[in-house]
N, C-alpha and C positions, 0 to 999 in steps of 0.2 A: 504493500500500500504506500510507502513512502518513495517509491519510484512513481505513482501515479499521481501523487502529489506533486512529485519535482515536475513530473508532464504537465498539469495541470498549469502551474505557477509559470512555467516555461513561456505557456500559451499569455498567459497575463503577462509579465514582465515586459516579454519581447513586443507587446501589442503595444505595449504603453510604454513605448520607446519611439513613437509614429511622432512626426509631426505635429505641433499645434500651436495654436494660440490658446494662452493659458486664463482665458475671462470667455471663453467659447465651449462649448462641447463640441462632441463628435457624433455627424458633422450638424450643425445646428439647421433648428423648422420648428415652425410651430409645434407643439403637442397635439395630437387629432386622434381623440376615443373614437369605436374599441380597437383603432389601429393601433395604437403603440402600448397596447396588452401584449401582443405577440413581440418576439425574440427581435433583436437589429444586432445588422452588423457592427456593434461596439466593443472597444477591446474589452469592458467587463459588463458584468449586468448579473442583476441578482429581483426575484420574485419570490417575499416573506410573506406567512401566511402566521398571524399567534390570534389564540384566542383562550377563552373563558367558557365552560361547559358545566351542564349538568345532566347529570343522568335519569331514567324513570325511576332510579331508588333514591333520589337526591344527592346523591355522593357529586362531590365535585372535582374538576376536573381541568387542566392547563393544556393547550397543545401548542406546537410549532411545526413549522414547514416549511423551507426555505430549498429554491433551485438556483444554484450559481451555474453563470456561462462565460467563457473566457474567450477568444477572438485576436486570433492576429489579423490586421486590416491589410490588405495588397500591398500597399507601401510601405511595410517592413521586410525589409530583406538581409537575409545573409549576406555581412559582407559588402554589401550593397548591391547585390548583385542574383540571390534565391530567395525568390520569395516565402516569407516565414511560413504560409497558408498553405503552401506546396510540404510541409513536413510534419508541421503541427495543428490538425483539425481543432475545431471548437469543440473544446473543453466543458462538459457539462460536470456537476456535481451536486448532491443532494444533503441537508442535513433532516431529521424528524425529530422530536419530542415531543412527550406528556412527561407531566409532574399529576400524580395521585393527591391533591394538596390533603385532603382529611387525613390521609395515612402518611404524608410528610414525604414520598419517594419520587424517587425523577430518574428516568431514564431515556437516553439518547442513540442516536444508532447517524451511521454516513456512510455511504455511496458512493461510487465512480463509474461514470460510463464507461469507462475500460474494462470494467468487470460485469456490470447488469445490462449496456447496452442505452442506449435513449440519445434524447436530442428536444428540440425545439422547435416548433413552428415560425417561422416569419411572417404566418399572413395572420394569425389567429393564438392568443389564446390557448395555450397547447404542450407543454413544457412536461418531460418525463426522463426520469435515471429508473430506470429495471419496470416494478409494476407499482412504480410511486409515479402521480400525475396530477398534473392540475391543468384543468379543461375550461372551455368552457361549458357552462350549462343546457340543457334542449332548452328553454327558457330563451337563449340568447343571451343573459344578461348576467345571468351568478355564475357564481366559481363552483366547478365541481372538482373535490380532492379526493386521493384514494392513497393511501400510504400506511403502514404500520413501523412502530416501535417495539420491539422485542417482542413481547409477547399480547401486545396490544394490535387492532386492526382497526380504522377510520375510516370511515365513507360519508364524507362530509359535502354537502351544498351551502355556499356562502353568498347570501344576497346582500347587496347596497342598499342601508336605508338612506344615505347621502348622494350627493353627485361628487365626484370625483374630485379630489382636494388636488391641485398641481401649486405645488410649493417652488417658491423663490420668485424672481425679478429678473425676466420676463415670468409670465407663470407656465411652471413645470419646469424651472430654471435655476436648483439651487446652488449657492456655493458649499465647496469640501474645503473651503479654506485653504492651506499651500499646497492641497493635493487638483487645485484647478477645480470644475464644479461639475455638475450631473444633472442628468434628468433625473425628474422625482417626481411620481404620482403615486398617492396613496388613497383608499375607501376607508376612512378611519374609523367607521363601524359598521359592521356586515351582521344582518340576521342568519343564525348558525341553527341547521337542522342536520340530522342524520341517523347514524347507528354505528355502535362502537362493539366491538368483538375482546373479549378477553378483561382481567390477563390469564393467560392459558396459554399452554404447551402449542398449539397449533391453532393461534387467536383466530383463523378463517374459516374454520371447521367448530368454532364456537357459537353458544346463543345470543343474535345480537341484540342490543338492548338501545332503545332510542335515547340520543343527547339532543339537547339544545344547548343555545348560549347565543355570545355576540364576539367577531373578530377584527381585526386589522389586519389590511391588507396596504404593504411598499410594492414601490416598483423602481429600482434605479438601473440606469445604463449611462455608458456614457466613456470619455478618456481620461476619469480623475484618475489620481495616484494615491492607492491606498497604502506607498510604502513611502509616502511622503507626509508622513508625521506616526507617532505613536499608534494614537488608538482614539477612540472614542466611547462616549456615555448617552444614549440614546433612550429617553422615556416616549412612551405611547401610552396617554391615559385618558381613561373616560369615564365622566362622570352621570352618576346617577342624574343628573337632569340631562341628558342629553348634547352635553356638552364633548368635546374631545382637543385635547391639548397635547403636542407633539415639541420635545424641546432636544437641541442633539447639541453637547460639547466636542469640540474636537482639541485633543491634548499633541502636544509636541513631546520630542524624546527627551525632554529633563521631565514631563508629568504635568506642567503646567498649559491651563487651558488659553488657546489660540484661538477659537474660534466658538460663537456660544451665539445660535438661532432658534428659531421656534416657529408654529405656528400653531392656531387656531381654528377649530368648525364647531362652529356654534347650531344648535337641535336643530335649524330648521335647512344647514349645509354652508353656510355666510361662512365664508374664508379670509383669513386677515394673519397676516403676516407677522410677528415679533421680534423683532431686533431685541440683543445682551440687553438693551439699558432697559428693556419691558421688563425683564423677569429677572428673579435670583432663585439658584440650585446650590442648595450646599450640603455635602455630608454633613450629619448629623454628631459623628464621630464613632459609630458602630461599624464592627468589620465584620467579614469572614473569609478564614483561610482554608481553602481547597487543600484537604490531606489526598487529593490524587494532582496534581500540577505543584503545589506551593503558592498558589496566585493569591496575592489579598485585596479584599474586593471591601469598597465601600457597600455598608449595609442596610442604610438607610438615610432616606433625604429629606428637608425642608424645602416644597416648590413654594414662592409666592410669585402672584402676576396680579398687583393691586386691582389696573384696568379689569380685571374677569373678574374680582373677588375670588379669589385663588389665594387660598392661605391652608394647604394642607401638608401633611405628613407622608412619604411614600415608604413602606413596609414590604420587605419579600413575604410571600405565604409559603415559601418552603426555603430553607437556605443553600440546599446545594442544589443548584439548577444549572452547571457548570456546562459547558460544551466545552470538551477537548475534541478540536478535530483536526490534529496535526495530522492525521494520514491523510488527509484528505486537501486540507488546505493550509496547511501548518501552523492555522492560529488558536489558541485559546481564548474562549470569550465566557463568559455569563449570561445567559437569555431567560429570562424570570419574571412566571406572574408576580405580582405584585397587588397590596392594597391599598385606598387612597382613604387617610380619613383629615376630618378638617371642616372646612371650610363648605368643602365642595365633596362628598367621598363619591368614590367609585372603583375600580378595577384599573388595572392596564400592563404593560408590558417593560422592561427595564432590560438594556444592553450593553454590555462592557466589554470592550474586547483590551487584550493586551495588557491584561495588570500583573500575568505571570512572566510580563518581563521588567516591569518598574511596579511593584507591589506600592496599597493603595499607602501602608503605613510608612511608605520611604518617599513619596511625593511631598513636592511642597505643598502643592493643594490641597493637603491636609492638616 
């Protein structure tokens, strides 16, 4: 697996070695739904899926799903002279999880098209590593997933109760801060219906039991550089009135934050943009250190956003929701329900990548 990794990253690295101008993506248009649902030719691109469930016995319930693609564009060449797409096909990858929140467990599983097989659609909606998939729906319009975690199995339909949130200036135009910027569309609350199988020895051959709940759904592509700064801290939260508040830090290699955006969809889908001086994120000063990597992860936050009346607490519901997937893409991160009480409470999602290499207790930011 650590040879399809190196493939993998090969395909990114070399992609984002291409020409550009660095206040541009690649290649820059308008955003035009439900076209830019489906796969482009950009050297990276990633389609996240987390949500919040409950079962017909009330047990509740976290999931994730995320499909990475990687891309060398024609105009990287060996040398200058072979082109890199002649050697290194597009790169698919897959990660999954569920966290058991009442029983406190979480486990995760990763994929590589070198081993299961898959690819991506470019006209549609349509993205799959082995018999993990995310479609679109007969509907036209929802997400339909299909994927399992160890001994769990999903068959999930994700509908938009909002219209389509395109974040940044132009919209669907954010900045990655010194990694250049991206296309970004998000459904920052989706109605979640389905049937969950397990946990059991062969979760497909089990009795499925109906979930609901509600999720989030990213979408980025694009020529930034995600090996041009550390890491980042990325919350997705929604509140109980129908509210959804999106905030992402992006840290440099001492741990200090370089870059700090956000934005807002308000119940009835009204989108509005947040710059640093709107909000403040701060650890609380709670940690937790992963006995499988060593990574120390900030454990809890204070958001406020005076403008929204936003004055709450953000809490993990389970503390080890770790993704180690160096075989796969060789980063470490944190991807973790999360609960919001305050001001505003609600549900949401919390991202950390890269604390197993500048741990959160050795930062200044803390």
């Amino acid at each position: 697996m650590r040879l399809l990794a190196s493939t993998f990253l090969l395909a990114l690295l070399a992609s984002a070695c291409a020409p550009r101008v660095w206040d541009e993506p690649y290649p820059v248009y308008e955003v035009e739904l439900p076209r830019d649902d489906a796969a482009h030719d950009a050297p990276i691109e990633w389609w996240y899926w987390v949500g919040h469930l409950t079962d017909d016995t009330g047990a509740r319930l976290a999931f994730q799903l995320t499909f990475f693609r990687a891309y060398a564009p024609p105009e990287v060449r060996l040398g200058g002279v072979i082109p890199m797409g002649w050697l290194v096909a597009p790169g698919h990858v897959a990660h999954s999880a569920v966290t058991d929140i009442d029983a406190g467990e979480h486990a995760m599983r990763q994929r590589f098209d070198a081993y299961y097989g898959g690819g991506a659609s470019t006209s549609e909606l349509d993205v799959e590593v082995g018999d993990w998939r995310a479609a679109r729906a007969d509907d036209g319009i929802a997400h339909a997933l299909t994927f399992t975690v160890g001994r769990y199995a999903f068959d999930l339909v994700l509908t938009p109760t909002k219209p389509a949130a395109l974040h940044g200036d132009p919209p669907g135009i954010q900045t990655m801060g010194p990694g250049g910027v991206s296309y970004y569309v998000a459904h920052t609350r989706m109605d979640v219906e389905g049937t969950l199988r397990g946990p059991c020895l062969l979760p497909r051959a089990c009795r499925a039991r109906s979930v609901e709940g509600q999720a989030w759904f990213d979408h980025q592509w694009g020529d930034f550089r995600i090996d041009a700064f550390l890491g980042w801290d990325w919350f997705a939260l929604q509140f109980d009135d129908g509210g959804d508040l999106m905030l992402y830090l992006i840290r440099d290699e001492a741990g200090e934050f370089v870059t700090t955006e956000g934005a807002y969809v308000d119940a009835h889908g009204r989108h509005r943009m947040l710059a640093s001086e709107d909000f403040e994120l701060v650890p609380t000063g709670a940690t937790w250190e992963s006995p499988h990597t060593g990574a120390v992860y900030p454990a809890q936050w204070h958001v406020l956003v005076p403008s929204l009346d936003v004055d709450v607490v953000v809490t993990p519901l389970v503390a080890d929701q770790e993704m180690d997937t160096r075989a796969t893409t060789t980063i470490v991160y944190w991807e973790g329900a999360v609960e919001v009480s305050g001001t505003r409470p609600g549900v949401g999602f919390v991202e950390l990548t890269n604390y197993d290499r500048v741990p959160f207790e050795a930062s200044p930011v803390n």
